[in-house]
mmCIF file of the N, C-alpha and C atoms, coordinates in Angstrom:
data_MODEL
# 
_entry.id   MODEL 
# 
loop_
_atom_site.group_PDB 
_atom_site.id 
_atom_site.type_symbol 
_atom_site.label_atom_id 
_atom_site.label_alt_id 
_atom_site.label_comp_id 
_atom_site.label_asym_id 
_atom_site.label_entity_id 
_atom_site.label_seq_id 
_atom_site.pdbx_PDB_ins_code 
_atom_site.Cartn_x 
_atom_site.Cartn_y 
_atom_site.Cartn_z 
_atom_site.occupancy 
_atom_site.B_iso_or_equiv 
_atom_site.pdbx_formal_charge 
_atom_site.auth_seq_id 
_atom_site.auth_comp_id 
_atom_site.auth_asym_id 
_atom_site.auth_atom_id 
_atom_site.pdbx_PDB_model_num 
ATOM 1   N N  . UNK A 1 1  ? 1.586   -3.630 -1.497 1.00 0.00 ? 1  UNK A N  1 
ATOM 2   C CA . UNK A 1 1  ? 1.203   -2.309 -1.062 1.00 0.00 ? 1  UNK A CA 1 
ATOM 3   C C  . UNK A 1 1  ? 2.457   -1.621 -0.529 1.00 0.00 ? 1  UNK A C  1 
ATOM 4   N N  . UNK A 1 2  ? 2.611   -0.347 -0.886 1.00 0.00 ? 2  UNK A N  1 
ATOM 5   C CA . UNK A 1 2  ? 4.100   0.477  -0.774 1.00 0.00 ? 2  UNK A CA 1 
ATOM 6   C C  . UNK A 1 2  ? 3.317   1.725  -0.543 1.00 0.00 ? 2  UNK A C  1 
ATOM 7   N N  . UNK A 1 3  ? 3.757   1.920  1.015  1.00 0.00 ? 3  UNK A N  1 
ATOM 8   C CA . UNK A 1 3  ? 3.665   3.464  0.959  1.00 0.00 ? 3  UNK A CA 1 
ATOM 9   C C  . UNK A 1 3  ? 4.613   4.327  1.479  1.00 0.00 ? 3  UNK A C  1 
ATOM 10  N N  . UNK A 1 4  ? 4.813   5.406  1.213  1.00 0.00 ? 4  UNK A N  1 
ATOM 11  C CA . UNK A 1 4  ? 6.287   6.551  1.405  1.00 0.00 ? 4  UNK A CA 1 
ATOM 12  C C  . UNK A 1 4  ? 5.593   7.458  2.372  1.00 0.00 ? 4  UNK A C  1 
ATOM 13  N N  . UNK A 1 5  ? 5.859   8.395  2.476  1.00 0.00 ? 5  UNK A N  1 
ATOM 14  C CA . UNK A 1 5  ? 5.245   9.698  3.221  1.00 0.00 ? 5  UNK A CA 1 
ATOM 15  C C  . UNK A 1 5  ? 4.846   10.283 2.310  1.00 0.00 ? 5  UNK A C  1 
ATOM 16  N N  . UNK A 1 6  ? 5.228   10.215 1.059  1.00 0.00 ? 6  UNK A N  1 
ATOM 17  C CA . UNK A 1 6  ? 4.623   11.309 0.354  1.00 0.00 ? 6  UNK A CA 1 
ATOM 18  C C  . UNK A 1 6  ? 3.034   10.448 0.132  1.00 0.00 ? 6  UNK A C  1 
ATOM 19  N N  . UNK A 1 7  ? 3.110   9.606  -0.366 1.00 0.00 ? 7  UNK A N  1 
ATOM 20  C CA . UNK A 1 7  ? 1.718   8.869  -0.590 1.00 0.00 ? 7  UNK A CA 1 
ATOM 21  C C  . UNK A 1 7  ? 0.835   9.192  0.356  1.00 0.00 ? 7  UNK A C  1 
ATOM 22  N N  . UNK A 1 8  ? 1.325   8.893  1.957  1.00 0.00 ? 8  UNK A N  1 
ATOM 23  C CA . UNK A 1 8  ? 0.181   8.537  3.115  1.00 0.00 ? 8  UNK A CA 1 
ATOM 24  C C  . UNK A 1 8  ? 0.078   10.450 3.305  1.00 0.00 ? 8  UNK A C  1 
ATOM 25  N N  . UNK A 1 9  ? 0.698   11.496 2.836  1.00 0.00 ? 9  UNK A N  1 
ATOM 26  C CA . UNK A 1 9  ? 0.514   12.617 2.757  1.00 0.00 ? 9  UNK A CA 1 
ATOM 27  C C  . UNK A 1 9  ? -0.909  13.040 2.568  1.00 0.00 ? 9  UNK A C  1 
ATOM 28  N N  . UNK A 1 10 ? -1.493  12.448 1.263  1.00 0.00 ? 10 UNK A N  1 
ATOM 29  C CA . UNK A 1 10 ? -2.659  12.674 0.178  1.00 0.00 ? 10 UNK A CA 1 
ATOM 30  C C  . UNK A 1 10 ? -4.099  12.173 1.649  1.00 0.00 ? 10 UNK A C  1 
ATOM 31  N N  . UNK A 1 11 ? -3.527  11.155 2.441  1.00 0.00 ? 11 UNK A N  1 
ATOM 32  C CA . UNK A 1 11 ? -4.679  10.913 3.383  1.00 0.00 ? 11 UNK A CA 1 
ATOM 33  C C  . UNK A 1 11 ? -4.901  11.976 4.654  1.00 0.00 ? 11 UNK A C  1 
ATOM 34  N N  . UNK A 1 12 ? -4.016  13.010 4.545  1.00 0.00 ? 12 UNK A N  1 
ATOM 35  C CA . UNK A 1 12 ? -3.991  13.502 6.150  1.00 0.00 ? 12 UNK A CA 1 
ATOM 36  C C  . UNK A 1 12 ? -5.496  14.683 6.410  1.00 0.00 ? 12 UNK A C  1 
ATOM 37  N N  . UNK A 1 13 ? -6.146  14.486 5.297  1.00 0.00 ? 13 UNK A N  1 
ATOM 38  C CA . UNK A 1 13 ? -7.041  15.577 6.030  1.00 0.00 ? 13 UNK A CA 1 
ATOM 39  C C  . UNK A 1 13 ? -8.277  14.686 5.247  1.00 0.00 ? 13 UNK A C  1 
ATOM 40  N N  . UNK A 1 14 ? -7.924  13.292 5.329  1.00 0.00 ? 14 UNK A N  1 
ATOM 41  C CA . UNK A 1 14 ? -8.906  12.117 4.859  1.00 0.00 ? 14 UNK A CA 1 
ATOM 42  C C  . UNK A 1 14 ? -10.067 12.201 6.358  1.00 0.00 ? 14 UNK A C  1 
ATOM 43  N N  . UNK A 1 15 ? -10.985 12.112 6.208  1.00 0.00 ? 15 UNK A N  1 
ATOM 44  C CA . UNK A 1 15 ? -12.160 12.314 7.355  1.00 0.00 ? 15 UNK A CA 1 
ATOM 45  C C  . UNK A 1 15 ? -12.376 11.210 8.024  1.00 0.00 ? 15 UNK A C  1 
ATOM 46  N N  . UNK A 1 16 ? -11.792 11.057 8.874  1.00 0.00 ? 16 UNK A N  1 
ATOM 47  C CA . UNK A 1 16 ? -11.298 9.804  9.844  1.00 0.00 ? 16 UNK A CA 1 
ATOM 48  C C  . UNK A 1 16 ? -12.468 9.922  10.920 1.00 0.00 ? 16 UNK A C  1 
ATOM 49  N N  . UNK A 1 17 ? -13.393 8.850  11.476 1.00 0.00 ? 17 UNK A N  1 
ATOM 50  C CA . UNK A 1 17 ? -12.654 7.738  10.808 1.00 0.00 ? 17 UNK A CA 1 
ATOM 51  C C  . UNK A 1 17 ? -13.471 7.268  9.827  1.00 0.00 ? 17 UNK A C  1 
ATOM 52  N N  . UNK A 1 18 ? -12.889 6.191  8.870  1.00 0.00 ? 18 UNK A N  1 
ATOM 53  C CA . UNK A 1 18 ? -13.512 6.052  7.490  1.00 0.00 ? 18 UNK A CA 1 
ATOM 54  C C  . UNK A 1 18 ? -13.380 4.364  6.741  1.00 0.00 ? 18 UNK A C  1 
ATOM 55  N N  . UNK A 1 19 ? -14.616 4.407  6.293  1.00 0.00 ? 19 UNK A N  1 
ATOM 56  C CA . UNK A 1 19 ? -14.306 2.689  5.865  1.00 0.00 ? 19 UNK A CA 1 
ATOM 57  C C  . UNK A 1 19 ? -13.024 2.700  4.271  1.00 0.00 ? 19 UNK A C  1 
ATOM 58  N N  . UNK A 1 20 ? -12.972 1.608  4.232  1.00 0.00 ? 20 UNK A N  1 
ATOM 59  C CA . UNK A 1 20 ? -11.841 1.573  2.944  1.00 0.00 ? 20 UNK A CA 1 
ATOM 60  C C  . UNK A 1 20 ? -12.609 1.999  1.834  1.00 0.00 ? 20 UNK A C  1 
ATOM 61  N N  . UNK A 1 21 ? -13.715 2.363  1.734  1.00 0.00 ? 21 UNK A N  1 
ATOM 62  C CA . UNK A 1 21 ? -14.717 2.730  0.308  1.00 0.00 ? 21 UNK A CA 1 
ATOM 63  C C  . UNK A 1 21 ? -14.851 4.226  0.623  1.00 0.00 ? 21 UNK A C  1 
ATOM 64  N N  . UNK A 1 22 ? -14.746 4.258  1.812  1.00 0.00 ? 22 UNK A N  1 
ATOM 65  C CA . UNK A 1 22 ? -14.536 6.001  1.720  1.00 0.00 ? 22 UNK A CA 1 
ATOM 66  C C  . UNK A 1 22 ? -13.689 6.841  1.502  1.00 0.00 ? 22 UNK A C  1 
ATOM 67  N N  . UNK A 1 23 ? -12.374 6.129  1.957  1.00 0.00 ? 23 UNK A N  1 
ATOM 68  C CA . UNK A 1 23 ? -10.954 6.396  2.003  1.00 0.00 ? 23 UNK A CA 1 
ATOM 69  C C  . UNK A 1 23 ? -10.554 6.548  0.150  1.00 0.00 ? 23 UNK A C  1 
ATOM 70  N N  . UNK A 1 24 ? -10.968 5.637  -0.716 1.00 0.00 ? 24 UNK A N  1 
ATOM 71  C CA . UNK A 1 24 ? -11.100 5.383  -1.865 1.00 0.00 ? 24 UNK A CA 1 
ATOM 72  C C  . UNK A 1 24 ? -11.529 6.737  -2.822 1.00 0.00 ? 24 UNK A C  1 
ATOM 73  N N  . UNK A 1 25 ? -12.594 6.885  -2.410 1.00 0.00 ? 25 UNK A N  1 
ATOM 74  C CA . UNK A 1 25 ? -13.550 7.681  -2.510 1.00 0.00 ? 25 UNK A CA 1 
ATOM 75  C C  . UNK A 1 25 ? -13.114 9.376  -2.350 1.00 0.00 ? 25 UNK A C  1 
ATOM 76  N N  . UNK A 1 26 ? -12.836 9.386  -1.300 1.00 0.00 ? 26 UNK A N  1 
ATOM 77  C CA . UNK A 1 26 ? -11.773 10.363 -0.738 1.00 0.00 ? 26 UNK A CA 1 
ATOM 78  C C  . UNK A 1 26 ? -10.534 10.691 -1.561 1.00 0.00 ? 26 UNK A C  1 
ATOM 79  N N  . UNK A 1 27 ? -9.539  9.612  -1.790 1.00 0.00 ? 27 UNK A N  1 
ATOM 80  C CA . UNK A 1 27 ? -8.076  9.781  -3.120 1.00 0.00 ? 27 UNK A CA 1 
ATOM 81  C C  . UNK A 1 27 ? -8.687  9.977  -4.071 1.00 0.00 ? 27 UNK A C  1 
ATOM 82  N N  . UNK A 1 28 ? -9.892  9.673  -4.772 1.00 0.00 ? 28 UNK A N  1 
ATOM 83  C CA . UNK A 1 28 ? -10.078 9.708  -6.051 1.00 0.00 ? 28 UNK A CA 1 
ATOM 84  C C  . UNK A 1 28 ? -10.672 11.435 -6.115 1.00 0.00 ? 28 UNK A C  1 
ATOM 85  N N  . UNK A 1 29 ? -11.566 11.890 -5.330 1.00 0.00 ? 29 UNK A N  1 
ATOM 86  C CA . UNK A 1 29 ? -12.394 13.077 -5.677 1.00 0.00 ? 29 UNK A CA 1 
ATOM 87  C C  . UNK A 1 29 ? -10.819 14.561 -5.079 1.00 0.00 ? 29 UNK A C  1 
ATOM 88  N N  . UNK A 1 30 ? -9.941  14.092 -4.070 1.00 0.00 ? 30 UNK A N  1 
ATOM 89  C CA . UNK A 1 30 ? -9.157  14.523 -4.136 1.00 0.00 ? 30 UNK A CA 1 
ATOM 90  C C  . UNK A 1 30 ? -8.099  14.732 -5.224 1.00 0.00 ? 30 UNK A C  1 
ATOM 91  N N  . UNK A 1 31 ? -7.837  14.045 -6.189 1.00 0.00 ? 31 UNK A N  1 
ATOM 92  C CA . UNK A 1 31 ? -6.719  13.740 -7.076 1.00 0.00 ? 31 UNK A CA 1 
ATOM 93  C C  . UNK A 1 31 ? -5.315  12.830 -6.745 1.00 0.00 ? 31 UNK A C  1 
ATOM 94  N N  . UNK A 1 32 ? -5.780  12.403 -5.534 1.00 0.00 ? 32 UNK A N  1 
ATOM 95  C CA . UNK A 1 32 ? -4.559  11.493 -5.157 1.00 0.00 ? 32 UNK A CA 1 
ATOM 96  C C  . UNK A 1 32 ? -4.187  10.463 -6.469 1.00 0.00 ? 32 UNK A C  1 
ATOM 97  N N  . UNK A 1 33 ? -2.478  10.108 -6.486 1.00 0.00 ? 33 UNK A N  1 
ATOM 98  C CA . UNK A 1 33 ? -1.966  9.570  -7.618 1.00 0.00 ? 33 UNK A CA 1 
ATOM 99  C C  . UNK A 1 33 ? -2.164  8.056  -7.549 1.00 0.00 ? 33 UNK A C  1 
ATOM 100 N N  . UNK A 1 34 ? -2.543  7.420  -8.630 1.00 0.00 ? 34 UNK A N  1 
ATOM 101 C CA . UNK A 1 34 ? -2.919  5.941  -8.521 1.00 0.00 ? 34 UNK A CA 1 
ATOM 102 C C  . UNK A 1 34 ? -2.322  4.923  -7.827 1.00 0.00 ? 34 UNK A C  1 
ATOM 103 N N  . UNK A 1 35 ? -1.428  5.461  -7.128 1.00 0.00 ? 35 UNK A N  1 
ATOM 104 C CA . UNK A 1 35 ? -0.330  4.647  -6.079 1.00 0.00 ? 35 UNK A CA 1 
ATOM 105 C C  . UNK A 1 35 ? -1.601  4.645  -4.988 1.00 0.00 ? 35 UNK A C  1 
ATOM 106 N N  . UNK A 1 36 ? -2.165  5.267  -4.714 1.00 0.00 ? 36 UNK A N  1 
ATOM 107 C CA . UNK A 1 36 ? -2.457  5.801  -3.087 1.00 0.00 ? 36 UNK A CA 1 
ATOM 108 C C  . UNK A 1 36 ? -3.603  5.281  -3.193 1.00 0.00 ? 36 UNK A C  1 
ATOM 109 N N  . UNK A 1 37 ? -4.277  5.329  -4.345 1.00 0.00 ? 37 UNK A N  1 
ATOM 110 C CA . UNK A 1 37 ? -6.018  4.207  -4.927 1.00 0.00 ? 37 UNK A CA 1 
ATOM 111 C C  . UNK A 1 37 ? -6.020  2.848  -5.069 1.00 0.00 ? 37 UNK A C  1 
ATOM 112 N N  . UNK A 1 38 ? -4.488  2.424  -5.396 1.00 0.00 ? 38 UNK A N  1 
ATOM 113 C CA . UNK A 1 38 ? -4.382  0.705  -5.285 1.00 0.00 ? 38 UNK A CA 1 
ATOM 114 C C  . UNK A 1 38 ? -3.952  0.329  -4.433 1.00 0.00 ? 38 UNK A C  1 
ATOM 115 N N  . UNK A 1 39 ? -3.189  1.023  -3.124 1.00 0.00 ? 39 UNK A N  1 
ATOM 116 C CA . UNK A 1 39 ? -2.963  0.572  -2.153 1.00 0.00 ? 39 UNK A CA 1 
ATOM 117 C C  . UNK A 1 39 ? -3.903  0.746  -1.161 1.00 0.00 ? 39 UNK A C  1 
ATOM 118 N N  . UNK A 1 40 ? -4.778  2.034  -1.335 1.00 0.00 ? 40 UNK A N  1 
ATOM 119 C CA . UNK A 1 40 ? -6.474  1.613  -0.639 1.00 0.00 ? 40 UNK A CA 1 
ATOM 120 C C  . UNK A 1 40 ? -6.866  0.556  -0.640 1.00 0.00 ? 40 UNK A C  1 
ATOM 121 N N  . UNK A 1 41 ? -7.216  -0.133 -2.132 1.00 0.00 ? 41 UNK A N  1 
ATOM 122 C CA . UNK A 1 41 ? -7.849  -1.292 -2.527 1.00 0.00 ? 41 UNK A CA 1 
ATOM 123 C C  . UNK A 1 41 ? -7.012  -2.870 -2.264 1.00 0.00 ? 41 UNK A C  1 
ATOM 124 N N  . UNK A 1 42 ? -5.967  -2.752 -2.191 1.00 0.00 ? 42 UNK A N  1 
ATOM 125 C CA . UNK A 1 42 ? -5.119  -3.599 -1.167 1.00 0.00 ? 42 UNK A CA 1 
ATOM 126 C C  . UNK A 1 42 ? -5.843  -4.194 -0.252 1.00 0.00 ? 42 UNK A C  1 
ATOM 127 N N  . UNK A 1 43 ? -6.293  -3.125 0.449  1.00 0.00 ? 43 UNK A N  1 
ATOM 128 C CA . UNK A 1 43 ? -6.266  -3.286 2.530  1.00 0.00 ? 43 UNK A CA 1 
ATOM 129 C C  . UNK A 1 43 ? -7.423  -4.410 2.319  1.00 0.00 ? 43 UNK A C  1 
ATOM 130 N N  . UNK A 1 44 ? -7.593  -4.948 3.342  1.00 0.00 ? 44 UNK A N  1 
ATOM 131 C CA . UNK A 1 44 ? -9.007  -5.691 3.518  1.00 0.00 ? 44 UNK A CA 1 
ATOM 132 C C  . UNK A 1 44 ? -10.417 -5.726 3.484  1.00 0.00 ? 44 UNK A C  1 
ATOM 133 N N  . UNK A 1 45 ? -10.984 -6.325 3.450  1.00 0.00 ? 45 UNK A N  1 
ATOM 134 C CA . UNK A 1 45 ? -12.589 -5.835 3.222  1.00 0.00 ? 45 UNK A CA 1 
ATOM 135 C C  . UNK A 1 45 ? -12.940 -5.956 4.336  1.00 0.00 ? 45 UNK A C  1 
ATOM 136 N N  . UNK A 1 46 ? -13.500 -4.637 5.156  1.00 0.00 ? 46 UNK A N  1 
ATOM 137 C CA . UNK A 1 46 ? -14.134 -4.349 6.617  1.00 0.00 ? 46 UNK A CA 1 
ATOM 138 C C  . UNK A 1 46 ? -14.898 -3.792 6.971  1.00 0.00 ? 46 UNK A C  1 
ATOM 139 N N  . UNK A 1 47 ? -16.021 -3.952 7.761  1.00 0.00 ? 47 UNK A N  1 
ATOM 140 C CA . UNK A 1 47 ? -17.013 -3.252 7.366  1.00 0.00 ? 47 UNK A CA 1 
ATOM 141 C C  . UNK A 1 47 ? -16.344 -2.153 8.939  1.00 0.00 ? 47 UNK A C  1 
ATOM 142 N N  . UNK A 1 48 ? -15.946 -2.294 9.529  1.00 0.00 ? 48 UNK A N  1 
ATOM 143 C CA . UNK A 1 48 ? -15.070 -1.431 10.542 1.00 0.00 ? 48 UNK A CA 1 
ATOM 144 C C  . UNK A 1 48 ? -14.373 -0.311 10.072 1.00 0.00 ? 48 UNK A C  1 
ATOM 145 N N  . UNK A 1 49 ? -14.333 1.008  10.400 1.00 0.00 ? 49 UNK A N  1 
ATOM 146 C CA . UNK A 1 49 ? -13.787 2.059  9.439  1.00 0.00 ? 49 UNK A CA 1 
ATOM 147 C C  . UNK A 1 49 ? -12.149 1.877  10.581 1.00 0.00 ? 49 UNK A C  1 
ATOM 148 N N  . UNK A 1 50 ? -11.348 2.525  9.652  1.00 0.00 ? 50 UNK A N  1 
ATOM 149 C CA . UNK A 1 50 ? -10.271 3.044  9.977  1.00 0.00 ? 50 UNK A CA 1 
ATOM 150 C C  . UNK A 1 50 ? -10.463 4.112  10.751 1.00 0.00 ? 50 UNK A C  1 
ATOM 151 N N  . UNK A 1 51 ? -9.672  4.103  12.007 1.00 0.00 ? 51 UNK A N  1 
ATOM 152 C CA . UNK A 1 51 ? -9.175  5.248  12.434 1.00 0.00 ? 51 UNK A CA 1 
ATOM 153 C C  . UNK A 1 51 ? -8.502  6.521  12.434 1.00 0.00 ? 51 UNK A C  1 
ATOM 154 N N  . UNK A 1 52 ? -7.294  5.874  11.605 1.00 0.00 ? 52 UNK A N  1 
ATOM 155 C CA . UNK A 1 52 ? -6.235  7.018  11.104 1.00 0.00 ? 52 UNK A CA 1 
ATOM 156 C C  . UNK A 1 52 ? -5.525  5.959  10.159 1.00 0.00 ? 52 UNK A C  1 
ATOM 157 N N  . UNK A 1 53 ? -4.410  7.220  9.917  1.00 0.00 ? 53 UNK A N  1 
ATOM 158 C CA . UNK A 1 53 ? -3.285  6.212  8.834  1.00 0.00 ? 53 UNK A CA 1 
ATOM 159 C C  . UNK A 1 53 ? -2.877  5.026  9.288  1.00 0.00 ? 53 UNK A C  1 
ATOM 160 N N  . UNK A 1 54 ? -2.594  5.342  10.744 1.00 0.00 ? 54 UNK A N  1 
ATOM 161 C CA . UNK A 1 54 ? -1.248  4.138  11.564 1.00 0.00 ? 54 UNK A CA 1 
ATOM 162 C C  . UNK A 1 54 ? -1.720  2.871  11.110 1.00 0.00 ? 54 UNK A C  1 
ATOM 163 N N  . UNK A 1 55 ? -3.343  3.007  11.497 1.00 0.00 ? 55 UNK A N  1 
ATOM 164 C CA . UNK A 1 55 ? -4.017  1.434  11.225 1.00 0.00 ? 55 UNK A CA 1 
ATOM 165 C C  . UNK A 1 55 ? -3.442  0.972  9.579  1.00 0.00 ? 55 UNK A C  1 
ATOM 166 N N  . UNK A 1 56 ? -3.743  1.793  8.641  1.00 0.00 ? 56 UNK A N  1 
ATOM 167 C CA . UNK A 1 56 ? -3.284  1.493  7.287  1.00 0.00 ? 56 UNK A CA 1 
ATOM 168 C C  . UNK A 1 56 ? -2.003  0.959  7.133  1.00 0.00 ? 56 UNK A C  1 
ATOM 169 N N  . UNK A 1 57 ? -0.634  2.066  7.424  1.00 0.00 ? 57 UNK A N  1 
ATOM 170 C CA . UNK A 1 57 ? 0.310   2.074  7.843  1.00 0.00 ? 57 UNK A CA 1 
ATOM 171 C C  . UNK A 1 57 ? 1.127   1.972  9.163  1.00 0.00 ? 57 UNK A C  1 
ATOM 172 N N  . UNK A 1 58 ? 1.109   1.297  9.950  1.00 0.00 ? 58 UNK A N  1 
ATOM 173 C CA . UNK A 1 58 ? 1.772   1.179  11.215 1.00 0.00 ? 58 UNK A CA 1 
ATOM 174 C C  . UNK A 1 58 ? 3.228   2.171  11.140 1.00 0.00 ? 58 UNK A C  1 
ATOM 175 N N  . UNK A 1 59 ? 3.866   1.885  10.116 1.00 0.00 ? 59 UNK A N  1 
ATOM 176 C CA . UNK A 1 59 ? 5.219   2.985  10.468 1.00 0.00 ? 59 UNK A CA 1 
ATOM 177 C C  . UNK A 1 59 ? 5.309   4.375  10.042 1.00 0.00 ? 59 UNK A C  1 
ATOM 178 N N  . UNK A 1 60 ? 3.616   4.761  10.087 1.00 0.00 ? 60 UNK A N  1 
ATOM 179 C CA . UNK A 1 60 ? 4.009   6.432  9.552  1.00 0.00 ? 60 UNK A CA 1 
ATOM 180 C C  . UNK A 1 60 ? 4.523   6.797  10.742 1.00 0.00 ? 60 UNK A C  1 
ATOM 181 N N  . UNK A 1 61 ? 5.196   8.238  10.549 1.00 0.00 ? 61 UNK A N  1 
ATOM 182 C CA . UNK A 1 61 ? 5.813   8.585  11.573 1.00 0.00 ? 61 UNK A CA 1 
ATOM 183 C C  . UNK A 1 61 ? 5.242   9.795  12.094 1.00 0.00 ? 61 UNK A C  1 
ATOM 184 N N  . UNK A 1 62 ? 5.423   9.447  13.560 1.00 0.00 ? 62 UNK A N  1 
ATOM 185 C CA . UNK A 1 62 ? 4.502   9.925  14.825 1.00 0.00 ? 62 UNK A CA 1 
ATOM 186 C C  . UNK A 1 62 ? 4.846   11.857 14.777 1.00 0.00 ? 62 UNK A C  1 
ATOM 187 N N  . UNK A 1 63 ? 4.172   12.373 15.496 1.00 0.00 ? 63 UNK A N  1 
ATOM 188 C CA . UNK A 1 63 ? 5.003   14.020 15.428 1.00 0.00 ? 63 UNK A CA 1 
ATOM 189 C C  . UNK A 1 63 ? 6.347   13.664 16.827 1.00 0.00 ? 63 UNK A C  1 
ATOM 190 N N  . UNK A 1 64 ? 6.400   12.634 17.382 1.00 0.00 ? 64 UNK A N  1 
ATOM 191 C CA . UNK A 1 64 ? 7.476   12.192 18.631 1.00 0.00 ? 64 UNK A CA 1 
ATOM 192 C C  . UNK A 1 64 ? 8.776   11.924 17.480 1.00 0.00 ? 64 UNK A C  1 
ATOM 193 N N  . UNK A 1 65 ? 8.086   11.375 16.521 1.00 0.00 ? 65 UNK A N  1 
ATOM 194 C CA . UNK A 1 65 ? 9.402   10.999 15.616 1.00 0.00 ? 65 UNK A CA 1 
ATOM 195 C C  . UNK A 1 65 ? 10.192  12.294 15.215 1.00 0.00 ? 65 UNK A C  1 
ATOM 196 N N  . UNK A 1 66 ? 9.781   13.677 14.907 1.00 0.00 ? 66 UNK A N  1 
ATOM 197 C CA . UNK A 1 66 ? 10.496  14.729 14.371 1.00 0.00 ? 66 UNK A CA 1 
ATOM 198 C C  . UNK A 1 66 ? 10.708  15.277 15.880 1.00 0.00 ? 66 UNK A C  1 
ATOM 199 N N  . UNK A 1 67 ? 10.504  14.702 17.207 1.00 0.00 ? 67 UNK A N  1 
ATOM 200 C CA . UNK A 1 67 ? 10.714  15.812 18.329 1.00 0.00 ? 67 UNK A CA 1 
ATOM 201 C C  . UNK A 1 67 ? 12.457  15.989 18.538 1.00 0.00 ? 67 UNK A C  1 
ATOM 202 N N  . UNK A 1 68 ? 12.695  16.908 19.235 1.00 0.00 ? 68 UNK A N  1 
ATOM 203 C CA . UNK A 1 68 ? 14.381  17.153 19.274 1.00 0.00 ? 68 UNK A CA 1 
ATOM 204 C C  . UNK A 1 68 ? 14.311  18.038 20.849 1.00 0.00 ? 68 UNK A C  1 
ATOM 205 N N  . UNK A 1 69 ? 15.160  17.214 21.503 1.00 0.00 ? 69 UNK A N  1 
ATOM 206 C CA . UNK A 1 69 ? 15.071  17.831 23.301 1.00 0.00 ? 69 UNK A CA 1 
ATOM 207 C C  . UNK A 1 69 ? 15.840  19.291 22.819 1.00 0.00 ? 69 UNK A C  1 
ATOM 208 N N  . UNK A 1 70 ? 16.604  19.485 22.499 1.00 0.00 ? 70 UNK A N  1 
ATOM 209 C CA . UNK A 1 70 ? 17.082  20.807 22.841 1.00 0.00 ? 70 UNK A CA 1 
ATOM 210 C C  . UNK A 1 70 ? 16.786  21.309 21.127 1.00 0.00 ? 70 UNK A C  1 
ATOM 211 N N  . UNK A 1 71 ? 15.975  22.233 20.371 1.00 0.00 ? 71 UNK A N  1 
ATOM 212 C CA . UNK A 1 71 ? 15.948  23.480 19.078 1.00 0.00 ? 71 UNK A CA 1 
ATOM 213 C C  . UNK A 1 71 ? 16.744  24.150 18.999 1.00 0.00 ? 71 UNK A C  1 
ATOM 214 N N  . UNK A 1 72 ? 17.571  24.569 19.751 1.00 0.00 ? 72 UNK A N  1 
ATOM 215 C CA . UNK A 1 72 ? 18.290  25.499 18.960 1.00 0.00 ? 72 UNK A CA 1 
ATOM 216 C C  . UNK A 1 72 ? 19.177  25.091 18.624 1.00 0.00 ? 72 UNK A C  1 
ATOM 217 N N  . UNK A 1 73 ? 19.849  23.741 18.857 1.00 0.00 ? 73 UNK A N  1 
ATOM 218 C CA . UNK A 1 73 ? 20.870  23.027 18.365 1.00 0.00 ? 73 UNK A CA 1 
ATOM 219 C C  . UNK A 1 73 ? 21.223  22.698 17.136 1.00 0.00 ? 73 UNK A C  1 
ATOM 220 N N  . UNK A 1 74 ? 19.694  22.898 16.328 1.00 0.00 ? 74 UNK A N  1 
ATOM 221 C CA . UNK A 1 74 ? 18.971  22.236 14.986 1.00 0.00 ? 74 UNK A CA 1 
ATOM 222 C C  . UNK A 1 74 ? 18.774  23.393 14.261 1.00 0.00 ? 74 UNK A C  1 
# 
């Protein structure tokens, strides 16, 4: 299972929280690319829904990750 940002992108307005058959369910009626449907089907069988991505992915990155103490520097 490989995911980028662009992949875990296709989940962000996925209806959390959600079991892995929904999430599925969700990439497919969306058009998400078959990367993002076999790495659904990857995850484990649970009858516990997911929360968000992190659980899927632990290293998506946080909105702390793009923060910057001083803007106008940038």
């Amino acid at each position: 299972m490989i995911w980028t940002l662009e992949l875990a992108s296709y989940l962000d307005d996925a209806p959390w929280p959600a079991t892995k058959e929904e999430l599925i369910d969700y990439a497919i009626r969306t058009g998400a690319p078959t990367q993002v449907i076999q790495n659904l089907e990857e995850l484990e069988d649970s009858d516990e829904p997911y929360e968000s991505i992190e659980e899927i992915w632990p290293d998506y990155p946080s909105d702390e990750d793009f923060f910057y103490e001083d803007e106008q520097e940038y």
